[in-house]
C-alpha positions as CSV (number, residue, x, y, z in Angstrom):
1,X,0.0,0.0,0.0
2,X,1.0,3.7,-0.5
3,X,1.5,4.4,3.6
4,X,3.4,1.1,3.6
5,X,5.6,1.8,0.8
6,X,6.5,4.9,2.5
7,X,6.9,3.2,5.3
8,X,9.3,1.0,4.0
9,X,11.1,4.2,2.6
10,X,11.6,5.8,5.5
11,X,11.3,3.4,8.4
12,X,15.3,3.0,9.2
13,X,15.3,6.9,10.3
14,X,12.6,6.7,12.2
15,X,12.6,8.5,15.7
16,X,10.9,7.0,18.7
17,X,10.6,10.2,20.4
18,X,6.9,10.1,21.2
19,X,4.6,13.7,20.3
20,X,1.4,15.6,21.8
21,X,-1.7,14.2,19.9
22,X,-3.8,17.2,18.0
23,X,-7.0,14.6,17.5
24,X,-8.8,16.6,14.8
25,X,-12.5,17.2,16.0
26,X,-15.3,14.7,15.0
27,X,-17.0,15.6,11.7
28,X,-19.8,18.0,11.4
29,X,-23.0,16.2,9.7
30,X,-23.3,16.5,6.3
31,X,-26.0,18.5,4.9
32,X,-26.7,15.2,2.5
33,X,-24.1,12.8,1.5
34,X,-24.7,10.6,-2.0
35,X,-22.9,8.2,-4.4
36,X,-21.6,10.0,-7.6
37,X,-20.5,6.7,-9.9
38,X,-17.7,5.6,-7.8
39,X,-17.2,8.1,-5.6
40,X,-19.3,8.5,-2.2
41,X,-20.1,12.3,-1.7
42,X,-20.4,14.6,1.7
43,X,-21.7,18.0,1.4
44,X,-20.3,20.3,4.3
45,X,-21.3,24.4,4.8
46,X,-23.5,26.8,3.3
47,X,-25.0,25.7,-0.2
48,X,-24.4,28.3,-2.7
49,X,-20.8,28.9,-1.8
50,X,-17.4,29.2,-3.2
51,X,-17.2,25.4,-3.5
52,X,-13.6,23.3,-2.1
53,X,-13.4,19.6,-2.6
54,X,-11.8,17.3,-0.5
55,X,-10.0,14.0,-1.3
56,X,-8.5,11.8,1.0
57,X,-5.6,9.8,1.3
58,X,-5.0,5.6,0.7
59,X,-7.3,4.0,3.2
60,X,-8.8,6.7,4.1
61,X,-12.3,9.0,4.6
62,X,-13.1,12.5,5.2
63,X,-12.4,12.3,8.8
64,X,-9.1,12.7,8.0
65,X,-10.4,16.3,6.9
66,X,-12.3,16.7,10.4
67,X,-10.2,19.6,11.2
68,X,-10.3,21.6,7.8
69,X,-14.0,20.6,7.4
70,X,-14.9,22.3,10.4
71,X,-13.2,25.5,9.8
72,X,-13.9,26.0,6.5
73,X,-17.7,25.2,6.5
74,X,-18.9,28.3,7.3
75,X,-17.7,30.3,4.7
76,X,-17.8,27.3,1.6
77,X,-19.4,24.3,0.3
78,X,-17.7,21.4,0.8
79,X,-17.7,18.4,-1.0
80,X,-15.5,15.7,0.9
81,X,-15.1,12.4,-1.2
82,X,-14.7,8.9,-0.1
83,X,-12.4,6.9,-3.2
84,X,-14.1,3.4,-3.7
85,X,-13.0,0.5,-1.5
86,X,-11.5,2.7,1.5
87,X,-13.3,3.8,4.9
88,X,-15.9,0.9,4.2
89,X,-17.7,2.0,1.2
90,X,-17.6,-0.8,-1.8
91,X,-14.3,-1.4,-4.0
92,X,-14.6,-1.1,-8.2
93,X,-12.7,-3.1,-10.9
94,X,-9.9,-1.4,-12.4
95,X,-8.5,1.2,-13.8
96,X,-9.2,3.2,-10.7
97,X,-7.2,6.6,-11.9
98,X,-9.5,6.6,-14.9
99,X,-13.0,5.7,-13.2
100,X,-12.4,7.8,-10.5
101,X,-11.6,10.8,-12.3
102,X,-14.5,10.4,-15.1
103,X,-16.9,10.3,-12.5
104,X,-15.3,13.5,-10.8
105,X,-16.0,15.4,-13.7
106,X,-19.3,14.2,-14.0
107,X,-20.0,14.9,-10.4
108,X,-18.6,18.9,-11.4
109,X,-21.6,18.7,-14.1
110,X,-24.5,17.4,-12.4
111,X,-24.2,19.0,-9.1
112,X,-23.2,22.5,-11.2
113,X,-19.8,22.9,-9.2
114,X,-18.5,25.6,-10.7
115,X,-14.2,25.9,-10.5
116,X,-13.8,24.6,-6.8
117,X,-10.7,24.2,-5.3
118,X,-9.2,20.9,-4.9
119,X,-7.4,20.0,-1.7
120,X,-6.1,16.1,-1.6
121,X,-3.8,14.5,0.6
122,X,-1.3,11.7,-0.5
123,X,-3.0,9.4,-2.7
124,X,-5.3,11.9,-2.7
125,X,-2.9,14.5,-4.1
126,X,-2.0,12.7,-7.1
127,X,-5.3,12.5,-8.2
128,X,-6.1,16.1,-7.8
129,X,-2.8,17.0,-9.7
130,X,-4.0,14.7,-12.4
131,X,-7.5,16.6,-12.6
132,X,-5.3,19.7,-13.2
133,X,-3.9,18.0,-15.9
134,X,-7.2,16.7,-17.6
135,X,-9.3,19.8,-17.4
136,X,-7.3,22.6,-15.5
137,X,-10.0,25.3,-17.0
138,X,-12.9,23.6,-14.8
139,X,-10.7,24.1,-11.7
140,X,-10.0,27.0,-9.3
141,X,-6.8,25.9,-8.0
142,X,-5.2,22.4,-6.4
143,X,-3.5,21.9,-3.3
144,X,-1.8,18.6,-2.7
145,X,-1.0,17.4,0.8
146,X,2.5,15.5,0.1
147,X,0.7,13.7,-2.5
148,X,3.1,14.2,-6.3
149,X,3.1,13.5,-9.9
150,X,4.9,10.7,-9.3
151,X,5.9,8.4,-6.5
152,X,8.6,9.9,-4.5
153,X,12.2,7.4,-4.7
154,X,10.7,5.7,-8.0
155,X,11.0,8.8,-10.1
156,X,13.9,7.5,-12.1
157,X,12.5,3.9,-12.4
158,X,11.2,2.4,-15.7
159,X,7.8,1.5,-16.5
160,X,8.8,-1.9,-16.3
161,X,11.0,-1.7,-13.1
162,X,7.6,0.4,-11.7
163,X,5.7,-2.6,-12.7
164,X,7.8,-5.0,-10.2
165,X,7.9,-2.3,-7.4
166,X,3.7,-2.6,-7.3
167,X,4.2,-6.7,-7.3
168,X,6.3,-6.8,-4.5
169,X,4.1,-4.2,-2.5
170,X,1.0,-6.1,-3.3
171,X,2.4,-9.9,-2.8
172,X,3.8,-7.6,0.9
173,X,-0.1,-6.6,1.6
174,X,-1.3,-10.5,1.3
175,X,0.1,-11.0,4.5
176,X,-2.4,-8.9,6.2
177,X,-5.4,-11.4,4.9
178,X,-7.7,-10.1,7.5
179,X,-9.4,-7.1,8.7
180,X,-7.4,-7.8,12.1
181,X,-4.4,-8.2,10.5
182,X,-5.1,-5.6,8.9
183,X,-5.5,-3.2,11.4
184,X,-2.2,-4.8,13.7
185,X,0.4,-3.8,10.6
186,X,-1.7,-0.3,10.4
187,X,-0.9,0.1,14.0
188,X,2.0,-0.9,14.9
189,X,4.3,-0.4,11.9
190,X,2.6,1.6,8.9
191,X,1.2,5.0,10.9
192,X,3.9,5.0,13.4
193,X,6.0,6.3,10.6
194,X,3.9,8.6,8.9
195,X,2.4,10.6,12.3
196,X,4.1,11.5,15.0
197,X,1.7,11.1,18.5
198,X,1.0,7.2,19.7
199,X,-2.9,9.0,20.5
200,X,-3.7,9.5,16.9
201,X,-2.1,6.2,15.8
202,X,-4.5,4.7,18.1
203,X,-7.8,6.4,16.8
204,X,-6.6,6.6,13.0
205,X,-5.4,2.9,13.0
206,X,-9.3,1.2,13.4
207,X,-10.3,4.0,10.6
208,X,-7.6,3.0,7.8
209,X,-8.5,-0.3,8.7
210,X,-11.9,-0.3,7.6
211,X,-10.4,-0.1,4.1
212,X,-10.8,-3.3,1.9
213,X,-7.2,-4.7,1.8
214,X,-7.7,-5.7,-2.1
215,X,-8.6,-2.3,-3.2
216,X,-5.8,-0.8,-1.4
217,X,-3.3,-3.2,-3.0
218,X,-5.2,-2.4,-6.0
219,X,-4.9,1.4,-5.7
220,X,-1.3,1.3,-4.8
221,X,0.1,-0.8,-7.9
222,X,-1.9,1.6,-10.0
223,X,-0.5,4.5,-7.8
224,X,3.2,3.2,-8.3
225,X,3.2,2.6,-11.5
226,X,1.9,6.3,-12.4
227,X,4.4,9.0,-13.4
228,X,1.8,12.4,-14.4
229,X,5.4,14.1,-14.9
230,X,5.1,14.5,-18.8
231,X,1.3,15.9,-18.3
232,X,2.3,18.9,-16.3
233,X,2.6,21.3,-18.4
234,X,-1.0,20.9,-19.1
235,X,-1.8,22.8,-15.7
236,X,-3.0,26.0,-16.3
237,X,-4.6,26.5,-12.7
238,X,-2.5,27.4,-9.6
239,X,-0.8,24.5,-7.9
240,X,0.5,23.9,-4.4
241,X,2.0,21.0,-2.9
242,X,2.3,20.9,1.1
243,X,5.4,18.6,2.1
244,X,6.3,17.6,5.5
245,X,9.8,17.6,6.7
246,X,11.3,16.5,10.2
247,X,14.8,16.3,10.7
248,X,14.9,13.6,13.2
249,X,13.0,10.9,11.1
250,X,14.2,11.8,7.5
251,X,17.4,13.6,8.0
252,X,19.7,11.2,7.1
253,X,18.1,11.1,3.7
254,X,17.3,14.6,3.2
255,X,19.8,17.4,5.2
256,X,17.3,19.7,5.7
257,X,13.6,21.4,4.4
258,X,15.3,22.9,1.9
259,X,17.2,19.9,0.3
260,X,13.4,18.7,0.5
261,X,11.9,21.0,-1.4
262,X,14.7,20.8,-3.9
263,X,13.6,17.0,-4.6
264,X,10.1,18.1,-4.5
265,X,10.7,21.0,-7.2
266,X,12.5,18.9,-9.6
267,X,9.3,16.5,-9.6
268,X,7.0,19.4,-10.5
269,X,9.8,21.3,-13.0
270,X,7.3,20.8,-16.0
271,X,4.9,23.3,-14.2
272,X,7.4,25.9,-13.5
273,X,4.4,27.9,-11.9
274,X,3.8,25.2,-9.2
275,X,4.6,26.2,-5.8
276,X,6.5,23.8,-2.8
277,X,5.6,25.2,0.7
278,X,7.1,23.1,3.7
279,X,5.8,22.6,6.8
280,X,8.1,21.3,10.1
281,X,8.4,19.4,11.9
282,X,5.9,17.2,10.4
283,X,5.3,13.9,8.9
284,X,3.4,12.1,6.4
285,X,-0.5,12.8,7.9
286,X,0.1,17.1,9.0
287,X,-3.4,17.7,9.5
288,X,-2.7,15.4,12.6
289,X,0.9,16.3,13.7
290,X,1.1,20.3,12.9
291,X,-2.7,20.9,11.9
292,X,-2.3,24.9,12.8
293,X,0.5,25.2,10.4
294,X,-1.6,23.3,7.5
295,X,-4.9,25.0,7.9
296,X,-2.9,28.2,7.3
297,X,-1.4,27.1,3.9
298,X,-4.5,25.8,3.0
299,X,-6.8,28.9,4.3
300,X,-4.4,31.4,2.4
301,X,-3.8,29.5,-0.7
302,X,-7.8,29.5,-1.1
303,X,-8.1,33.7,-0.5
304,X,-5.1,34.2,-3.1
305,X,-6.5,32.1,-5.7
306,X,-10.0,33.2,-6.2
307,X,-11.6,31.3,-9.5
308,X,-11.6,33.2,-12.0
């Protein structure tokens, strides 16, 4: 899976210092929530408002958003989105990318969104940098949450070498054959290197779990063998990408932020307009370990980039 392959990435630096839990609030009820081809749909906020849409990460469901959701819908319609086969909602054949992204645009038609802002995280990301790619004129900006146009540490694989990288993750996942299983490797291994506080591991580990194991192993070949590189200079609509940095779990790797968001750059170099904010110290999941910090980035990207 996605959070196990970076996992697996990063695991050796890992720091064992343990961190305050920021538990993002519980969700606010939706004003109505419905299916949208593959996508599950939950409408946050005032209706006739600048819209934002929120995507989620691998394994995950909007109340990963809990804390941005409940800021932000006062003053927007929200539209958070559960990908099929995570947070207990039914998996789809493949190709996901493609299904998923069809039905996004169809969703923009029939609900008459008009250029919302697209906010994903991870898994997430990558699909809302791909949008930007397919139709950037129907967008008012995206924001990805450490989520890139390719997979970070595979960027100079080939197709075929890609290929074998998703096999070995997905043979790797058929050890966890059951829920329960499921939710042990979640726990104990897979968060505990992509947030910081043993409290949120132990509320977000159940949640990711309720994800169906296929789908995710499905969902992360596909992601792994993706490189949107080539497409970018498609994008015509303002991009951010949020990245996490913290020198006591990745340092050996990467010096500092800055060497960071020098890696980070040269994946986005075919849209020389897209912008690499960091955000420390912070891991993979910063809506739990430095929320404050992300709601700002997010909150300001969304005033300086009204659609046009």
């Amino acid at each position: 899976m996605r959070h196990l392959l970076l996992a697996l990435a990063l695991a050796v630096f890992a720091s064992t210092a343990a961190a305050r839990a920021t538990i993002p609030p519980p969700l606010p009820t939706p004003a109505k929530s419905f299916d949208a081809g593959s996508l599950h749909v939950d409408v946050y906020g005032t209706p006739g408002r600048r819209a934002l849409v929120f995507i989620p990460g691998l394994t995950c469901g909007p109340w990963e958003w809990a804390g941005e959701i409940a800021q932000l819908s006062p003053s927007y319609t929200i539209y958070a989105l559960t990908l099929p086969g995570f947070d207990g909602h039914p998996a789809i054949k493949t190709p996901l990318f493609q299904t998923v992204s069809a039905d996004f645009w169809t969703l923009l038609q029939t609900e008459a969104i008009v250029k919302p802002t697209v906010i994903g995280h991870s898994l997430g990301g990558t699909l809302a940098i791909m949008l930007a790619e397919q139709h950037s004129d129907k967008l008012g900006g995206v924001i990805s949450v450490d989520g890139l146009p390719t997979f970070p540490g595979m960027d100079r694989m080939t197709a075929d070498q890609r290929t074998q990288a998703a096999a070995q993750m997905t043979t790797a996942m058929a050890q966890a054959s059951t829920p329960a299983q499921f939710a042990a490797m979640e726990k104990t291994y897979v968060l505990p290197n992509l947030m910081t506080a043993p409290d949120d591991i132990a509320v977000v580990a159940p949640l990711t779990a309720r994800s169906d194991i296929a789908a995710t192993a499905a969902w992360t070949a596909e992601d792994i063998a993706l490189d949107l590189r080539p497409q970018l200079t498609k994008v015509g609509t303002p991009l951010l990408v949020i990245a996490p940095y913290d020198a006591a779990f990745e340092g050996k790797v990467l010096p500092d932020a800055a060497a960071k968001r020098g890696y980070y750059e040269s994946l986005l170099a075919n849209d020389p307009a897209a912008d690499v904010q960091m955000i420390e110290p912070s891991r993979h999941f910063m809506m739990y370990d430095q929320p404050q910090k992300l709601h700002a980035a997010i909150a300001a990207f969304v005033r300086q980039h009204p659609p046009g």
